[in-house]
C-alpha positions, 0 to 999 in steps of 0.5 A: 717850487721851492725856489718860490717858496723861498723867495715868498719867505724872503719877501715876506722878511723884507716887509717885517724888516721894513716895518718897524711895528713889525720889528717890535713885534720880532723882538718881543718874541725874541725875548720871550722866546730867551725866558722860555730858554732860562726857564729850563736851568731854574729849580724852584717854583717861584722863578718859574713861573715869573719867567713863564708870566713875561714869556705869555705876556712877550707872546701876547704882544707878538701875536697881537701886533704880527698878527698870529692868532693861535699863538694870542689864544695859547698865550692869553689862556696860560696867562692868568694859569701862571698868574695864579699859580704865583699867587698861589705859591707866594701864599703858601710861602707867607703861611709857611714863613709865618708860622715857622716864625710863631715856632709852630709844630711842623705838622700845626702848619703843614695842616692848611696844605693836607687833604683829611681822610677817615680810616675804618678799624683793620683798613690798611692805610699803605702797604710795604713796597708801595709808592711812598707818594704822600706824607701823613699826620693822624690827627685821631685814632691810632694805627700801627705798624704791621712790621713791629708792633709799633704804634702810631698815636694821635698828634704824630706825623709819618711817612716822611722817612720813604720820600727820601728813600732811594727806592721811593717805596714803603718800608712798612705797612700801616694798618688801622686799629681805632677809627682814625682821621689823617691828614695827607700831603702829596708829594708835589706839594711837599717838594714845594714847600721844600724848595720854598723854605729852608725852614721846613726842610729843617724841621723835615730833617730833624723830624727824620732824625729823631724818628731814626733815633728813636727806633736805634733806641727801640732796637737796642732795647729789643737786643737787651731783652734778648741777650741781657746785656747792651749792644757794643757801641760803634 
């Protein structure tokens, strides 16, 4: 029995050999097989999804000309998918380029990639310790921090801080004191735009610096309260 099989096989690969249409057809899928390898060592968006666009296309063709007609169906319904999609990234990489280059406010041009969302007075947006999935700009209305009294004022962004925590998890809760609008922006959207443009990974860290350096002011001047005189500097 398996003898057969195998001879079934070696003679199914003789006629392939021998028809040169069918040569092609091994070769293109060969190639596409190879993008689908390279696909796996890349790390930004872009590329990916070029080389999953010649890996669909390469497929395409294989299983039009050998013929296999699953592997046409797959093919042919992921291609516009990943078509789409780079089309998507590369406008949200022109709107990020341009307004980097107006030298908008990170959050003016953050606003196009965030979902709005209306706060009622005493909800509470996030708590601490939950998943920090999502970044916020409050666009009207004012929350607070539950932790310290600190408030959050319409025109500020916050939450970045916990994306790069190594827990991944809140370190504050944020309760809703005035009606409120905020805007939010997931986590994979915010990766993207990372590795799309080093612009707004910039802002990102110099937003991070500033709210840091704001709240080693705000702790020194607690400490000076208390004990009436400066911290020592270290």
């Amino acid at each position: 029995m398996i003898s057969e099989l195998v001879m079934a096989r070696v003679a199914e690969l003789t006629a392939v050999l021998a028809d040169p249409w069918q040569l092609v057809a091994l070769g293109v899928a060969g190639l596409a097989t190879v993008l689908i390898v390279v696909s796996a060592f890349v790390k930004t968006i872009i590329p990916l999804r070029w080389l999953a666009v010649g890996s669909n296309a390469g497929f395409i063709v294989y299983g039009l000309m050998h013929p296999e007609m699953l592997v046409l169906a797959l093919h042919v319904t992921l291609l516009p998918i990943n078509l789409w999609r780079v089309a998507e990234m590369h406008r949200l990489t022109r709107k990020v380029t341009r307004a980097a280059a107006a030298g908008s406010e990170v959050h003016v041009w953050l606003r196009p990639f965030m979902k709005r969302n209306r706060i009622s007075p005493g909800a509470e947006l996030f708590k601490r310790g939950d998943p920090a999935d999502r970044l916020y700009f409050l666009a009207e209305g004012r929350l607070e921090v539950e932790e310290n009294g600190r408030p959050i004022e319409a025109g500020q962004m916050f939450g970045e801080i916990a994306f790069f925590a190594p827990e991944g998890r809140r370190t504050g809760t944020v309760r809703c004191v005035e009606a409120a609008t905020v805007l939010s922006m997931d986590e994979t959207t915010f990766k993207q735009l990372l590795l799309q443009n080093p612009a707004f990974g910039l802002e990102i860290m110099a937003l991070i610096a500033r709210r840091l350096s704001d709240d080693v002011r705000r702790l020194q001047t607690q400490i000076e309260s208390r004990t009436g005189e400066p911290p020592a500097a270290h």
